[in-house]
C-alpha positions in Angstrom: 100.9 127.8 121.4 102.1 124.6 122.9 105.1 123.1 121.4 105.5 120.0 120.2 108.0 117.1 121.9 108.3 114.0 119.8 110.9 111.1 120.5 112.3 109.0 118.2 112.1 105.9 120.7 114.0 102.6 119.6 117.0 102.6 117.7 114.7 101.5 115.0 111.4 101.0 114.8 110.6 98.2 113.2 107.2 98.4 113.3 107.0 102.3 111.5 109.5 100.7 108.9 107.3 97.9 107.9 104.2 100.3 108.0 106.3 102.4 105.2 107.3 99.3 103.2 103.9 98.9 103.0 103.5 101.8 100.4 106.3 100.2 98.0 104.0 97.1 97.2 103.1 98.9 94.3 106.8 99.1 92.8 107.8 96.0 94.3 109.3 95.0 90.5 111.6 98.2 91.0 112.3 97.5 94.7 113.7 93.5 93.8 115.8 95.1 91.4 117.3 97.7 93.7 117.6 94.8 96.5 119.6 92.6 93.5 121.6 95.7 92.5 122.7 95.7 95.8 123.8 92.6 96.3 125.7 93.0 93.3 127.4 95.6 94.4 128.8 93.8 97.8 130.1 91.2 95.0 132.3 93.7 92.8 133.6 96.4 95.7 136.1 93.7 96.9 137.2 91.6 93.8 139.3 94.8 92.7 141.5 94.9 95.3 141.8 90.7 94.9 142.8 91.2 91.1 145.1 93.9 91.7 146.6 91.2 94.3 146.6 88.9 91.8 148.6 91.2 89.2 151.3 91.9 91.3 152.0 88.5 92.7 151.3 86.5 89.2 152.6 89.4 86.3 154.8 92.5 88.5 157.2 90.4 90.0 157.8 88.0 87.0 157.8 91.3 84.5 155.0 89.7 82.9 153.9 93.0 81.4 150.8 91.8 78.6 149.6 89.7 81.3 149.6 92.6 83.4 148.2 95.1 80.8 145.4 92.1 80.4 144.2 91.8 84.2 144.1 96.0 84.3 142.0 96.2 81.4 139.7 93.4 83.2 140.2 96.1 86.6 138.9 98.6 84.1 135.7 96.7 83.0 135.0 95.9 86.6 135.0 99.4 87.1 132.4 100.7 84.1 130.0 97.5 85.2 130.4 98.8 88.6 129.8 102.6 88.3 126.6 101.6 86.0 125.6 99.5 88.7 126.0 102.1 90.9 123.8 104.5 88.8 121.1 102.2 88.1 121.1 101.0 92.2 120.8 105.3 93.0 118.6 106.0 90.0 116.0 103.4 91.0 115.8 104.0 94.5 115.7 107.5 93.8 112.7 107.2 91.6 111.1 104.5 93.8 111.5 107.3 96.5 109.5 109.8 94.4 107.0 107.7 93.6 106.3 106.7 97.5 106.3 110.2 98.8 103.8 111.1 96.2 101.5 108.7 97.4 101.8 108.9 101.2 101.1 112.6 100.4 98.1 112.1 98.6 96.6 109.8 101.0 97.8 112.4 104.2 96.0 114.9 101.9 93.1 112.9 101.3 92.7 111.6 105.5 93.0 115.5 106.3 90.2 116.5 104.0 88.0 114.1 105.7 88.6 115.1 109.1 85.8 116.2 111.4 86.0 120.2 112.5 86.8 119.3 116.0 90.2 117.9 114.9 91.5 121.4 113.2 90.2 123.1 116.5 93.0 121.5 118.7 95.9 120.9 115.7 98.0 123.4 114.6 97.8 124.0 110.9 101.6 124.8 111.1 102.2 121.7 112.5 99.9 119.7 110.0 101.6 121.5 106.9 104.9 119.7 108.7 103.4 116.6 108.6 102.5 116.5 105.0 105.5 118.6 103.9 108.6 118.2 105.7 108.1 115.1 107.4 107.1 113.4 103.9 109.7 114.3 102.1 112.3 112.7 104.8 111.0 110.0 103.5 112.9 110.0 100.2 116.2 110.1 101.6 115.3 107.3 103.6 115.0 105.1 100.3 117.5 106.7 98.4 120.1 108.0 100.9 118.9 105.5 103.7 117.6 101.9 104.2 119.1 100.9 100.7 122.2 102.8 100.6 123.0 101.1 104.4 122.0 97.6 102.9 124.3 98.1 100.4 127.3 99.2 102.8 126.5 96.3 105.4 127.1 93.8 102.4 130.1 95.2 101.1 131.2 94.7 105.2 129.9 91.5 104.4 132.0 90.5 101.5 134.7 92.4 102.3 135.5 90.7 105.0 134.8 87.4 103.8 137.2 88.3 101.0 139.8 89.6 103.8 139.5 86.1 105.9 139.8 84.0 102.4 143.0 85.9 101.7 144.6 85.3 105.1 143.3 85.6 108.6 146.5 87.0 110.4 146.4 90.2 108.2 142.5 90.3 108.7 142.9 90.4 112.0 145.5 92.9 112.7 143.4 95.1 110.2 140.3 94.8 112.8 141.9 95.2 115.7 140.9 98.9 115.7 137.1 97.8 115.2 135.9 97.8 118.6 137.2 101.8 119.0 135.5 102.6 115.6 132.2 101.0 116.8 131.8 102.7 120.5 133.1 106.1 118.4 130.0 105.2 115.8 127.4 104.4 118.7 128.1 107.8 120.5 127.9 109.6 117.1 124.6 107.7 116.3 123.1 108.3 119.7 124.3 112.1 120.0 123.1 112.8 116.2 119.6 110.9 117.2 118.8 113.3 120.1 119.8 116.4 117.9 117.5 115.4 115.4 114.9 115.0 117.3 115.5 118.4 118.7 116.0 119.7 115.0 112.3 117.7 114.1 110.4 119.5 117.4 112.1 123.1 116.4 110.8 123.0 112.8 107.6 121.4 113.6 107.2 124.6 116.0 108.3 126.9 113.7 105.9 126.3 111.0 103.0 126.5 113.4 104.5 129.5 115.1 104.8 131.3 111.5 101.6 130.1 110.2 99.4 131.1 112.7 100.8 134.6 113.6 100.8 135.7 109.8 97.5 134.4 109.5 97.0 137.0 112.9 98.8 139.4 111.8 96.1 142.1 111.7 96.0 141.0 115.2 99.4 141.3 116.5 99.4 145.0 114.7 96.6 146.3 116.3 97.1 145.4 119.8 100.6 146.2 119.4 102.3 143.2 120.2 105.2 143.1 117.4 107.9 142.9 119.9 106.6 140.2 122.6 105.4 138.3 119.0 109.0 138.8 117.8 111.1 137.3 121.0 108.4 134.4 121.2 109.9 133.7 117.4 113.5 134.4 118.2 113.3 132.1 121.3 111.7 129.2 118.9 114.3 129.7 116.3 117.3 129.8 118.4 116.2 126.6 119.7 116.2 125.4 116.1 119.9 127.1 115.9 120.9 125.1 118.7 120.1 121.8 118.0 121.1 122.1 114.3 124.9 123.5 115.7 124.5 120.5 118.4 124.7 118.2 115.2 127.7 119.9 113.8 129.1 119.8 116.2 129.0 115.8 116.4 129.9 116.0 112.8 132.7 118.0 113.1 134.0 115.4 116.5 132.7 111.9 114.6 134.6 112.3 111.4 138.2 113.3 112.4 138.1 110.6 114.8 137.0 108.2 112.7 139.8 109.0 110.0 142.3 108.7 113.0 140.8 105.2 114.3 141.0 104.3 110.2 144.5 105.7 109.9 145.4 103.3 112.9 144.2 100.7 111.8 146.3 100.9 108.2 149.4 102.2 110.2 149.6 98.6 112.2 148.6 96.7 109.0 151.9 98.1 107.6 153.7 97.6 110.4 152.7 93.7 110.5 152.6 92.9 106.8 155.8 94.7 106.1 157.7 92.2 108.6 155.6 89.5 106.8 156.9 90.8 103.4 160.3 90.7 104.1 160.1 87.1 105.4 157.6 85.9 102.7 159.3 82.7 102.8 158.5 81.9 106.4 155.1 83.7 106.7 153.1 83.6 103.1 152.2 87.3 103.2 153.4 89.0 99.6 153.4 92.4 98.4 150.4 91.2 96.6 148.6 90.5 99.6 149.7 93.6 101.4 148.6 96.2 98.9 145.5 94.4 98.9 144.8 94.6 102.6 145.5 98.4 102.7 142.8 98.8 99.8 140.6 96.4 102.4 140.4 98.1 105.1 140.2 101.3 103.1 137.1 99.9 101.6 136.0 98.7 105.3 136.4 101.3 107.5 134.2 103.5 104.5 131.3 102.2 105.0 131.5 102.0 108.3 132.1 105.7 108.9 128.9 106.3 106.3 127.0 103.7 108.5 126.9 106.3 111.3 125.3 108.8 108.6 123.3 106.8 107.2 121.4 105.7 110.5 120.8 109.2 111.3 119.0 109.4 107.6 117.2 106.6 108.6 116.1 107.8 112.1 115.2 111.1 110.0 112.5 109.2 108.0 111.4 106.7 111.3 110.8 109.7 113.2 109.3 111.7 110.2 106.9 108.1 109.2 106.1 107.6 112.9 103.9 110.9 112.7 102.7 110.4 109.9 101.4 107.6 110.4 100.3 108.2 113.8 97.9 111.2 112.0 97.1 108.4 109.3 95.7 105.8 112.3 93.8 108.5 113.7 90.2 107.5 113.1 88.6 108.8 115.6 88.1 112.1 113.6 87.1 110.7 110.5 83.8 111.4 109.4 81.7 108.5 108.5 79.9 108.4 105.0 76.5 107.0 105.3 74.8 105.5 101.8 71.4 107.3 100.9 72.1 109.9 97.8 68.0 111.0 97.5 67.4 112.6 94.3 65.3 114.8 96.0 65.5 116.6 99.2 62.1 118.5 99.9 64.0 120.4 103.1 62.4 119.3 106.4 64.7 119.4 109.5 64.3 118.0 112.8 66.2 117.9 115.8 65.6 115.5 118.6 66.7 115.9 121.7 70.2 116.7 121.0 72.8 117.1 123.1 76.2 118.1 121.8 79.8 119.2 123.4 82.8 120.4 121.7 84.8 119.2 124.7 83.0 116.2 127.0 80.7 117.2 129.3 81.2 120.7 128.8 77.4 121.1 126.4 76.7 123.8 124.2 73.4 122.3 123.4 71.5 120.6 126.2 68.1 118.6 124.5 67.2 120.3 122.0 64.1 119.7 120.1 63.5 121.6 116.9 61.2 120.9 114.0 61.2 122.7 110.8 59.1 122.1 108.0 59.9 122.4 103.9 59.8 126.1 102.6 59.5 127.1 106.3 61.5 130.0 107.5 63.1 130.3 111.1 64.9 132.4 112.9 67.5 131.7 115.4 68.1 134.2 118.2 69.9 134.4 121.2 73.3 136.0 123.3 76.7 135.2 121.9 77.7 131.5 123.1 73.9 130.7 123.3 74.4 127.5 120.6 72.7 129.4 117.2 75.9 128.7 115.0 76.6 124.9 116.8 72.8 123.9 115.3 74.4 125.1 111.7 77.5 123.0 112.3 75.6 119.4 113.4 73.4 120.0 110.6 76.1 119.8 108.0 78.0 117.6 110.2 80.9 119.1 110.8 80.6 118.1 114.2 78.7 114.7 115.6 76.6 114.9 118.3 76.9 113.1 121.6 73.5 112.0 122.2 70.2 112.5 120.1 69.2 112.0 116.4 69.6 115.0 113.4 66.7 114.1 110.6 66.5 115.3 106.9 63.3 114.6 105.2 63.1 112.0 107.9 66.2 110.3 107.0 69.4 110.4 109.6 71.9 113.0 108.8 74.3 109.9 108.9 72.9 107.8 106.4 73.3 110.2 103.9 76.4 110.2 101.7 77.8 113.7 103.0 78.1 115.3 99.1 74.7 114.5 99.0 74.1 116.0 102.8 76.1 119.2 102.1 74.8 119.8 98.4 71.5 120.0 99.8 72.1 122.6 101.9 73.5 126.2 100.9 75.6 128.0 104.4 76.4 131.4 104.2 79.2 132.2 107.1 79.5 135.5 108.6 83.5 134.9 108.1 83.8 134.5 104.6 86.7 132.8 103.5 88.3 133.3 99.6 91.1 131.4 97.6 94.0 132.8 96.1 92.0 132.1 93.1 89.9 133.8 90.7 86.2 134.6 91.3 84.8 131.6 89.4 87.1 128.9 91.0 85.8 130.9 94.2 82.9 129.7 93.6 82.8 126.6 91.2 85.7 125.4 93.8 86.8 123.6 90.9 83.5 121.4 90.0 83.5 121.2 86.6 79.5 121.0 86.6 79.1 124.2 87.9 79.3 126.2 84.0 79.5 130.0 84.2 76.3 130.6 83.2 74.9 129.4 86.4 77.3 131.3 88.4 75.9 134.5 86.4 72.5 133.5 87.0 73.5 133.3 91.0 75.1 136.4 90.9 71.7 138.2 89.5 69.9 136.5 91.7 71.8 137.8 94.7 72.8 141.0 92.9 76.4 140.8 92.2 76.3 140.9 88.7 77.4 144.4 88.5 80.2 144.3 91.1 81.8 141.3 89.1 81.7 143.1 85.6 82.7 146.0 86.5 86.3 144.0 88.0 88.9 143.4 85.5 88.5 140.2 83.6 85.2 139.8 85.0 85.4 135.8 86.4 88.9 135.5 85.7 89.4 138.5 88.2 91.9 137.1 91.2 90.7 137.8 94.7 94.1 137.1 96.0 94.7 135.6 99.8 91.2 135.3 101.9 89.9 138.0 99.2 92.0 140.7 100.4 91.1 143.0 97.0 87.4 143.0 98.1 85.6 144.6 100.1 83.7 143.0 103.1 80.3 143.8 101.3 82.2 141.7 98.1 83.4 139.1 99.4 79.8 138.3 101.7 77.6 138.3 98.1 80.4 135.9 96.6 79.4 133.9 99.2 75.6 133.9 98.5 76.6 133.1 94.8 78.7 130.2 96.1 75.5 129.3 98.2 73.1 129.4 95.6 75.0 128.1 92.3 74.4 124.5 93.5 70.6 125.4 94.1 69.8 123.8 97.7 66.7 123.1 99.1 67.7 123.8 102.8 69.4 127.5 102.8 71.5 128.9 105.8 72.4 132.3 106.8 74.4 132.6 109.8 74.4 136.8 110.5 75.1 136.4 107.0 74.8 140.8 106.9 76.1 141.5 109.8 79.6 142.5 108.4 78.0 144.5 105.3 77.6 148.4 105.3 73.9 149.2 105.0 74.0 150.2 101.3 75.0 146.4 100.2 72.6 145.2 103.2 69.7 146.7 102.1 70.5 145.3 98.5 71.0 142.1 99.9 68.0 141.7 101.7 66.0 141.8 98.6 68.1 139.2 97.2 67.5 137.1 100.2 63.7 136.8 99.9 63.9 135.3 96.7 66.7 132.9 97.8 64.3 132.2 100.3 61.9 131.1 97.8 60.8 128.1 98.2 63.7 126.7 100.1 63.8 126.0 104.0 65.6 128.5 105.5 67.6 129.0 108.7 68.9 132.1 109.5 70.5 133.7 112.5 71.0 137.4 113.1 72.1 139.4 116.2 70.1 142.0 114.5 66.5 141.4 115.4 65.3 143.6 112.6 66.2 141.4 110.0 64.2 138.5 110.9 60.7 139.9 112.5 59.2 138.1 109.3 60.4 134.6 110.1 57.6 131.8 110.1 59.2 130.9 113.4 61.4 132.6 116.1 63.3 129.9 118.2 65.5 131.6 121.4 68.8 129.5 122.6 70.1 130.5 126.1 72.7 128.4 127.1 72.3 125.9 124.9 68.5 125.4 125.7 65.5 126.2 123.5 63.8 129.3 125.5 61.0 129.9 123.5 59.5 129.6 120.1 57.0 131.8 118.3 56.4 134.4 115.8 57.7 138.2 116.1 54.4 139.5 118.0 53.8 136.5 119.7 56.7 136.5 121.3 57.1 140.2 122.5 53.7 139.7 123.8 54.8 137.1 125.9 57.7 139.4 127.1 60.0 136.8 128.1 64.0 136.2 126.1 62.9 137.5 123.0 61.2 140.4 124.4 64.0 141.6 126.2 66.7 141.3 123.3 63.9 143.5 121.5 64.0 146.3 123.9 68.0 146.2 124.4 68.1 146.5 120.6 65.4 149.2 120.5 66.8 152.2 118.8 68.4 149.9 116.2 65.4 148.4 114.9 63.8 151.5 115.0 
């Protein structure tokens, strides 16, 4: 499995974060109040420190003690409004946060749904349950913990020093003069933390698709015995994840301590300058007041700028985590096209003209292909493993697009059509039949609330499942659990003729649609088949020759390329492709 690198690039991308402000038009009412909470937060941080200046210098001094009981009660107003500001500023950008992850999911959802095939072929589904799990939900902390908790600490900076200046320059000063070691100390930290992330991003990323796919295999791994070598594969993947998250702690661990001693310095010369001022208050203006003030200043300074640091790294979290979402939003490439043409009727006629189709370029699977087939008609595709027989299922229902060529319905382009209307019209039965962790009826209603249970029960007679499902406890309501793993194979293939035949199509495909069935359910299968058969077109491909000698039409794919076409006798007598896949599979048919 290939892993996956990603790099977060600039220190911030501006572009990604405008992208993601995109998805918070809709609460824009919400995000102007968050924006004017936070400037009213830079306003009150700092006057406390000012007032308590003011106390000491205008009440303490003088004994004014009601005057002084008077400005700490104000203190203690200006600290309710401000902790209710505080809640409503984290309680809205909190909720804003919730409200944009929910969408930006729904929408990743909704692009991934309408994907083309070739797409899941070369993407990890690990690595897509990332994107739409993980790397959404960094997207809340970068709206609550993130872009507005760092606006709000660069305008308490802001004020604060504006605040510190208006009171008196010299002590401002000499409270900064540690600033320039506290900002080189924060650029390492943000630069060390950014690489670690990214490291952190990759290793989950990998995990997930790691995981996913080997339990998924599981059967797999077991039977060829590879626990082990499956095992240090993981172990290697997760201590890489190990790593990178202990590379982070360890910056933690290094940026914080040195942070408090580059603070502490700074408070140790403020003392050491404003004392002397103190003492000659006359001569130099700085009070006690004013000192006490200054050591709450650069308290409520050097705070923020030590949660900066953090706060960045929250941010590149989400820039990193937005930039690949995004990236899988922009993809177009894969996105299936909707044409406009929603017939009421589809009478089932198919043709094929001369279509060429690769899943990789220029590496063909089909190579001009010409097929007609006509309404009610029933034909048989045959041919060697790799020969094309399932690729002419998958163009038809457009799961794939072809690279040259035109696919017609009825006459109409397969691309015109709206693609409900394309796949309702046509009924696949897969030799790989894949079940929900659901019950039998959401199996096969797949939640469509038009499908009603009596037409599912009128399916399942039709194919002859009705026994098999009453006889299960609960009937409908029984749960198949995970890819049906409570069924048997012979179960779980006539769920899927029901699921087939409950919408009622006109065009009905069966790709080896028996060949994983014991011969007890075949044989009652294959009376089920001729009357779903019944007045539909039909396509249906079988290794086993036997089961398709009554075809209207035999068509025989080598390499891509039609061979020959013909009925049963017709084309034994002309002993060519067909004939010999008769002969190898003699004693079967016999």
């Amino acid at each position: 499995m290939e892993k996956e690198k990603v790099s977060s690039g600039n220190i911030i991308d501006f572009k990604v974060l405008r992208r993601i402000m995109q998805f918070v038009k809709p609460y824009k009412g919400r995000f102007y109040l968050v924006v004017a909470f936070t400037f009213l937060l830079g306003i009150l941080t700092p006057l406390r420190p000012l007032l308590i200046q003011y106390t000491l210098d205008a009440h303490v001094q003088f004994g004014n003690y009601w005057a002084m009981v008077n400005v700490m009660l104000v203190i203690l107003g200006l600290l309710v409004i401000q902790s209710a500001v505080q809640y409503v500023h984290t309680y809205v950008s909190g909720r804003i946060a919730q409200f944009v992850i929910r969408d930006i999911r729904i929408q990743l959802y909704e692009h991934l749904i309408n994907l083309r095939l070739r797409f899941f072929d070369k993407t990890p589904i690990g690595r897509l349950v990332t994107r739409t799990i993980s790397d959404v939900e960094t997207l809340a902390d970068v709206f609550s913990e993130g872009l507005a908790a760092m606006a709000s600490d660069l305008l308490q900076i802001v004020f604060i020093l504006a605040f510190m200046f208006y009171i008196d320059w010299r002590l401002t000063l000499v409270s900064l003069s540690t600033i320039p070691l506290m900002l080189l100390s924060t650029y390492v930290f943000k630069e060390k933390i950014k690489v670690a992330f990214n490291d952190v991003r990759n290793a989950v990323s990998n995990l997930n698709a790691f995981v996913q796919e080997h339990i998924t295999g599981m059967n797999v791994v077991q039977i060829f015995g590879s626990e082990k070598r499956e095992f240090e594969k993981f172990n290697d993947i997760n201590k890489e994840h190990r790593d990178a998250n202990l590379r982070s702690v360890l910056y933690y661990s290094v940026y914080f301590p040195v942070a408090e001693i580059i603070a502490a310095m700074g408070t140790g010369l403020l003392v050491w300058y404003g004392a002397k001022g103190v003492i000659n208050t006359e001569a130099t203006g700085i009070t006690l007041g004013k000192l006490v003030s200054f050591i709450m200043y650069i308290q409520l300074f050097f705070r923020p700028i030590r949660m900066i640091a953090d706060r960045y790294n929250t941010l590149q979290m989400g820039i990193v985590g937005s930039s690949r979402i995004i990236n899988l939003l922009d993809d177009k490439k894969d996105v299936m096209t909707d044409g406009t043409l929603s017939p009421e009727a589809v009478r089932g006629s198919v043709q094929f003209n001369h279509v060429w189709f690769a899943y990789n370029e220029d590496n063909y699977v089909l190579r001009d292909v010409n097929l007609s087939i006509q309404p009610g008609e029933t034909v048989a595709l045959v041919g060697a493993t790799g020969a094309g027989k399932s690729s002419i299922i998958n163009l038809l229902n457009r799961f794939y697009e072809i690279n040259r060529g035109s696919i017609l319905v009825d006459g109409i382009d397969i691309k015109d059509f709206q693609l409900a209307a394309l796949r309702k019209n046509i009924g696949v039965v897969l030799q790989d039949v894949f079940l929900f962790s659901d019950s039998i009826r959401n199996n096969i209603s797949l939640g469509n609330d038009e499908v009603t249970d009596e037409m599912i029960l009128h399916a399942a007679d039709l194919v002859g499942a009705r026994k098999f499902i009453d006889r299960l406890p609960g009937g409908l309501d029984y749960n198949v659990m995970e890819r049906g793993a409570t069924l048997s194979v012979g179960q779980r293939q006539l769920l899927s003729f029901i699921r087939a035949m409950v919408y009622e199509p006109k065009i009905l495909v069966l790709d080896e649609a028996t060949s994983s069935v014991d011969s007890e359910t075949e044989e009652m299968i294959q009376n089920a088949i001729g009357k779903m058969m019944s007045g539909r077109t039909s396509i249906v491909i079988a290794h086993r020759l036997s089961t398709i000698q009554k075809a209207d039409k035999i068509i025989v794919l080598d390499k891509g390329e039609i061979k020959e076409v013909g009925k049963h006798e017709e084309l034994l007598e002309h002993n060519g492709y067909y004939s010999q896949l008769y002969k190898m599979q003699y004693k079967e048919v016999v």
